[in-house]
ZAMARGU-4260 file (C-alpha; in steps of 0.2 Angstrom, whole numbers, plus 5000, padded with zeros to 4 digits):
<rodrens>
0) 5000/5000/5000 | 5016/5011/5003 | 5021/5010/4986 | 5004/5016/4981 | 4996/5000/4971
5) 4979/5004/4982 | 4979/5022/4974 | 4984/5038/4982 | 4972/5041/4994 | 4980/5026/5003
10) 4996/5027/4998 | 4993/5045/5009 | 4983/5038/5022 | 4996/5024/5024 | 5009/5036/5027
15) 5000/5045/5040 | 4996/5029/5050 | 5013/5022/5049 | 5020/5040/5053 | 5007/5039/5071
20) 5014/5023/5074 | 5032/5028/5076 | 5027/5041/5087 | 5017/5032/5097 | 5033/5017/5098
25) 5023/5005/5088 | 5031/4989/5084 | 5020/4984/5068 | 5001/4989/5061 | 4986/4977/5066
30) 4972/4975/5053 | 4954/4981/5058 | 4939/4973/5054 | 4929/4991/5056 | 4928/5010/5059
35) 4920/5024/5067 | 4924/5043/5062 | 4920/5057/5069 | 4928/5069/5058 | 4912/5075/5052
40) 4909/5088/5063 | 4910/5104/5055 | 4922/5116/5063 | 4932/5125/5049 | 4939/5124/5033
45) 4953/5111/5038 | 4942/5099/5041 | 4934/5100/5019 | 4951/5100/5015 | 4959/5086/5022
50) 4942/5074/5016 | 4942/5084/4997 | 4961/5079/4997 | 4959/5061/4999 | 4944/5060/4990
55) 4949/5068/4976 | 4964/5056/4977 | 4951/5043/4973 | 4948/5034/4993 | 4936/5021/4999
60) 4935/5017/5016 | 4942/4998/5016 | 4930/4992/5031 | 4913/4995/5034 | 4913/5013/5042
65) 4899/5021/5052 | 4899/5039/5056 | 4896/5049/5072 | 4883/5063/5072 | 4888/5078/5062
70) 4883/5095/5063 | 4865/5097/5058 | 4849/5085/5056 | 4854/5082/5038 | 4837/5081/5032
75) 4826/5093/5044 | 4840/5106/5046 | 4827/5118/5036 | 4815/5116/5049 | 4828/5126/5062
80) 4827/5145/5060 | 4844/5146/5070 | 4853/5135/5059 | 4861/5149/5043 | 4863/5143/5027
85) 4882/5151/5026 | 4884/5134/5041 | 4871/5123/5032 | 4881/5120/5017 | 4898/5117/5020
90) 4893/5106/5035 | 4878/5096/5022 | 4896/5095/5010 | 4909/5087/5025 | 4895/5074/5025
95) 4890/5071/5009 | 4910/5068/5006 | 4911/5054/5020 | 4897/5044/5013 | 4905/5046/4996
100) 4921/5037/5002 | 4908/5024/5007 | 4905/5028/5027 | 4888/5022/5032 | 4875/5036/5036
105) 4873/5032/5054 | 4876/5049/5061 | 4875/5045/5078 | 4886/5043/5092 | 4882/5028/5101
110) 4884/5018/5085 | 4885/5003/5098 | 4867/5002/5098 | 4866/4998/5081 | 4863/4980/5076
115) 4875/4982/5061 | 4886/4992/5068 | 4889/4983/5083 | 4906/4973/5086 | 4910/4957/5095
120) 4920/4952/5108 | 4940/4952/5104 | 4939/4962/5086 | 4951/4975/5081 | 4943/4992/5079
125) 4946/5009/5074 | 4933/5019/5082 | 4934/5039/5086 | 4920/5045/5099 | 4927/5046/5117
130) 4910/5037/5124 | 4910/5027/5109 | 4926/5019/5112 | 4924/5018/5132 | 4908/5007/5130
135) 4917/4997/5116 | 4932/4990/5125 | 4922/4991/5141 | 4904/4983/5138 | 4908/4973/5123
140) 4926/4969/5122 | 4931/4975/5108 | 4948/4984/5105 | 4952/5000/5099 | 4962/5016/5105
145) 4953/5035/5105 | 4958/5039/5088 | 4955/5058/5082 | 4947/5069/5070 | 4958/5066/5053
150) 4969/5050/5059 | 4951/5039/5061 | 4947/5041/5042 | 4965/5036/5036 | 4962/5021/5048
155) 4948/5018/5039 | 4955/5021/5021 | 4968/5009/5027 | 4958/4997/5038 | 4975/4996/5047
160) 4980/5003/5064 | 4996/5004/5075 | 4998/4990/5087 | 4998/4998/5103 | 4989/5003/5117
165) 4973/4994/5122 | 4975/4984/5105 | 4986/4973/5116 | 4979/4961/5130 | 4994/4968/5141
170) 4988/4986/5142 | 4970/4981/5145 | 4972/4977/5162 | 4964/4986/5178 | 4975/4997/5188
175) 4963/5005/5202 | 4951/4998/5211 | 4934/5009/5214 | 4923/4998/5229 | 4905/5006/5232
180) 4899/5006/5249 | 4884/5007/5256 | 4874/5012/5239 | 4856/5007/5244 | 4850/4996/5231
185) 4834/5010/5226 | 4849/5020/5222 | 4858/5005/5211 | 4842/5007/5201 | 4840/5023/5196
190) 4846/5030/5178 | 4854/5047/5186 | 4865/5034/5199 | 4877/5029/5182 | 4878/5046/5175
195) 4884/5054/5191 | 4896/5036/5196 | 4903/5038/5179 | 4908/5056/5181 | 4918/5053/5198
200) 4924/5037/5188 | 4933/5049/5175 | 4936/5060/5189 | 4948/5047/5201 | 4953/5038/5186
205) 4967/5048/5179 | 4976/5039/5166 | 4973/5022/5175 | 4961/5007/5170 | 4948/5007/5183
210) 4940/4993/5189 | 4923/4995/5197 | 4915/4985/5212 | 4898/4982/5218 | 4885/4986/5204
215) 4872/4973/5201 | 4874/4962/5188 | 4855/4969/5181 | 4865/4986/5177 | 4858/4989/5160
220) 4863/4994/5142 | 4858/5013/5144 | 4865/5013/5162 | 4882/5007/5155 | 4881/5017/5140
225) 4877/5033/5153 | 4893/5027/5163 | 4905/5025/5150 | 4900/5044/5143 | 4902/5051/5160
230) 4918/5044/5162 | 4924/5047/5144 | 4918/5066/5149 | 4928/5068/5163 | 4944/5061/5162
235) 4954/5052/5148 | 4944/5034/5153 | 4944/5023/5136 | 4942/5007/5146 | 4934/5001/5166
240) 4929/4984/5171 | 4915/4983/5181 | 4916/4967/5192 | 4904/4951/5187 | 4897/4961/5173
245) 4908/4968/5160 | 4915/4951/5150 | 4934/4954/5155 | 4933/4957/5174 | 4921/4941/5178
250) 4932/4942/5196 | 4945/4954/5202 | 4958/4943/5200 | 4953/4942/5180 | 4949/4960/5180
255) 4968/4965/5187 | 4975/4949/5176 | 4983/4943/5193 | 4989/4960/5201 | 4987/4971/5213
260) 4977/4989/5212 | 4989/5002/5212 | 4976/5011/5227 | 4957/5005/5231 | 4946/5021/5232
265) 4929/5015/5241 | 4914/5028/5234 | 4902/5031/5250 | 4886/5043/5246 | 4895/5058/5252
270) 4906/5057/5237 | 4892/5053/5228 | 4883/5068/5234 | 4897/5079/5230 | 4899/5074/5213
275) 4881/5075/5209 | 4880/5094/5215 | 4897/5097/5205 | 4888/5091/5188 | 4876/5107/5192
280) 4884/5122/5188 | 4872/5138/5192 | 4881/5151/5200 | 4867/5163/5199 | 4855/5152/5205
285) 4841/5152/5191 | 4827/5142/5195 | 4819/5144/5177 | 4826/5131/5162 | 4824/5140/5148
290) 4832/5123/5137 | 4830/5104/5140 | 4844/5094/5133 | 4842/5079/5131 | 4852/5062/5122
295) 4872/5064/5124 | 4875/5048/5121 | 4858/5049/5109 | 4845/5041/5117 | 4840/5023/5115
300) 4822/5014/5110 | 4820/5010/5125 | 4822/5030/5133 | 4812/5036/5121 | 4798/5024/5126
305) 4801/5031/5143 | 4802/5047/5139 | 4784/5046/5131 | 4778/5036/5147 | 4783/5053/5156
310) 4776/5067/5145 | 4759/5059/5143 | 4746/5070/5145 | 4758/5086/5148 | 4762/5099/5140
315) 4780/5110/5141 | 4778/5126/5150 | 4777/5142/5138 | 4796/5149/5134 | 4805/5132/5137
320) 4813/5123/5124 | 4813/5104/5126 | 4828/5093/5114 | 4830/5075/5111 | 4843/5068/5103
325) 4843/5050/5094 | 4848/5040/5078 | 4839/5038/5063 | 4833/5019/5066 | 4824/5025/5081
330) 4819/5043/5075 | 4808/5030/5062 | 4804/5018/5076 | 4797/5033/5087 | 4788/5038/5070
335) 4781/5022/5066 | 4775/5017/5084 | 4764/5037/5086 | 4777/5040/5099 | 4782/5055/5088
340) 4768/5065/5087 | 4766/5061/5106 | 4782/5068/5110 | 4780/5083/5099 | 4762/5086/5108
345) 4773/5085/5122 | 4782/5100/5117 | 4799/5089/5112 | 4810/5094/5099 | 4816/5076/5094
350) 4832/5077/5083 | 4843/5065/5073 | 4860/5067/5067 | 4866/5078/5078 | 4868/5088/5096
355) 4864/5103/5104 | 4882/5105/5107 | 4887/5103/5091 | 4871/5111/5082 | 4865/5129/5084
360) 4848/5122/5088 | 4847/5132/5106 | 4841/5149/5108 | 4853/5163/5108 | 4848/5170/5123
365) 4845/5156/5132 | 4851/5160/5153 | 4850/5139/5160 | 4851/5122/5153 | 4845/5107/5161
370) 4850/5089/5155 | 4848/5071/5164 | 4865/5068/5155 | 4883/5070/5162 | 4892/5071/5148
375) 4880/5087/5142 | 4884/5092/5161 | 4900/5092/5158 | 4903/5100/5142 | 4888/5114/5144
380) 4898/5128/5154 | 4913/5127/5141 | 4906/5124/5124 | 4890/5133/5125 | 4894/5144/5139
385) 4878/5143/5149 | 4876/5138/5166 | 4867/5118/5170 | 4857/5108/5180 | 4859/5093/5180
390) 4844/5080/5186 | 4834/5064/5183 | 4825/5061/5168 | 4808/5063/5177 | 4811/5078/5185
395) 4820/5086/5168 | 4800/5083/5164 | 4794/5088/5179 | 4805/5105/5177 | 4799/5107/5161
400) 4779/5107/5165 | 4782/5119/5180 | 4792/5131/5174 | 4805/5128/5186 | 4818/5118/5193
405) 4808/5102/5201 | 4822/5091/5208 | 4819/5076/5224 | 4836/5074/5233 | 4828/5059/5244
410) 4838/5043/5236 | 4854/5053/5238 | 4852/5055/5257
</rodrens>
């Protein structure tokens, strides 16, 4: 491929890969089987460039790609007011210039919870989304660094990737022990529990492999997926065992491959409760949330469906702006089941494609967001400069209805 017999586009894209794996003391390139990107986020001009470039070079991606949400609802983006058309069309172009290389139009960034997108236990990946990646190698097993904006589609183009990192069995081990303590098991049920767990995970974490203790072995799909965002959010976690769940740590001894933590942290409910206030960050005090945000990861079929469950009947207050964000399979699910037109009775902006954080879909003047997801938590103060709430799913709804903040601080006491 060096030598250019796959074209130029690879013969580029080859040289980038290879040039990555010197720097990051590579001995040799694995093959992958499959990719994620995430390099269709428009930010700039850079970004066209470098995807003109290789296609105009002639590249196809050389395993089956999907793509993480870009920066608009590709096919409703007219509907937006907020969204110019001096943003539309370069970010509509960026896309339209993945798919042509042949990346799949998945547009979403839990592309885990996508049948066909899905991989196994054991397989080499190259997938780009920090939450992406964490529930990959975590949940399923699978292998694959954090790879960038840029480097993920030369991965792609190449289907090869360095051997290093947690490509190896060696580097997949846990380092730091995190033991719960004294959780009540109402609290081990409930959604918010994960989001706020994962956020002190990436907290302690550091660059260290974490290994978690003590959550029951009915922890859910969406309850891991909340964790490994969380985490991913904040701190540099791309892996975490989670004991008698997760399919490498089915003990501690497994979960450590035969050694000892570096340091055992045991997480009572005051840290809990700490790190639950910290994902709110309203320095004024507003008590009015004049955006809902919710759907970072995007949500699943199966929050939708409670979701609905939760706004039936009701109606968001007058001035509030209430977002969900999901894929395209269940944008058509919620469609074809009338769980649409319920939501949207509701008062619901439901989305696909893309994010409030990455989408001007949020009112200029908007003073205080509220979201039942961490990762938004996390990222709102910086990225969109507004002040956040964080809370449960039913009392994001409850908020919304009133016209205030509604929050019940009884499970964390």
């Amino acid at each position: 491929m060096l030598a250019g017999e796959n074209g130029p586009a690879v013969q580029t894209a080859l040289r980038i890969v290879v040039k990555m794996g010197d720097l990051f003391g590579a001995p040799r390139l694995l093959p992958v089987t499959r990719a994620h990107i995430d390099s269709g986020i428009y930010e700039g001009q850079s970004g066209l460039d470098f995807v003109e470039m290789l296609l105009a070079k002639g590249g196809k991606v050389a395993v089956p790609t999907s793509m993480n949400v870009v920066s608009l609802d590709l096919e409703r983006w007219q509907q937006n007011s907020r969204v110019p058309l001096s943003f539309a069309t370069p970010a509509r172009r960026l896309a339209e210039m993945y798919l042509k290389m042949g990346a799949r139009p998945t547009f979403t960034c839990a592309p885990y919870q996508l049948k066909e997108s899905t991989p196994h236990f054991g397989e080499q990946i190259a997938w780009a989304e920090s939450n992406a990646v964490a529930f990959v190698n975590s949940v399923v097993g699978a292998r694959t660094n954090k790879y960038g904006d840029f480097f993920d589609i030369c991965l792609a183009l190449t289907g090869r990737v360095p051997a290093y990192g947690l490509h190896l069995t060696e580097n997949r081990r846990g380092q730091l022990l995190l033991r719960l303590k004294e959780v009540s098991p109402a609290l081990l049920r409930e959604d918010a529990f994960y989001q706020v767990l994962g956020y002190l995970v990436g907290r302690l974490s550091g660059n260290n492999i974490p290994v978690i203790e003590g959550l029951p072995r009915s922890v859910s799909e969406d309850q891991l997926k909340a964790l490994s965002a969380a985490a991913a959010s904040s701190g540099a976690v791309t892996l975490f065992h989670v004991v008698g769940v997760t399919p490498e740590a089915p003990d501690l001894e497994n979960a450590f491959g035969g050694n000892l933590p570096l340091e055992i942290i045991e997480i009572d409910m005051p840290i809990l409760r700490q790190a639950r206030q910290e994902l709110s960050v309203n320095p004024e005090g507003g008590d009015r949330p004049d955006v809902i945000a919710l759907g970072s990861p995007h949500f699943s079929l199966a929050e939708s469906i409670q979701l609905a469950g939760l706004v039936e009947g009701r109606r968001v207050a007058p001035g509030i702006e209430f977002f969900v964000a999901t894929n395209r399979v269940v944008y058509q699910a919620l469609d074809e089941r009338g769980l649409l037109a319920k939501l949207a009775a509701f008062g619901a902006n439901v989305t696909q494609d893309t994010c409030v954080v990455v989408s001007p879909l949020i009112k200029p003047d908007a003073q205080l967001l509220m979201t039942n997801s961490a990762k938004y938590a996390y990222y709102a103060p910086g990225k969109l400069r507004m002040p956040v709430v964080f809370g449960t799913l039913a009392e994001c709804v409850d908020s919304a209805v009133a016209g205030r903040l509604v929050r019940d601080d009884t499970l964390w006491n």
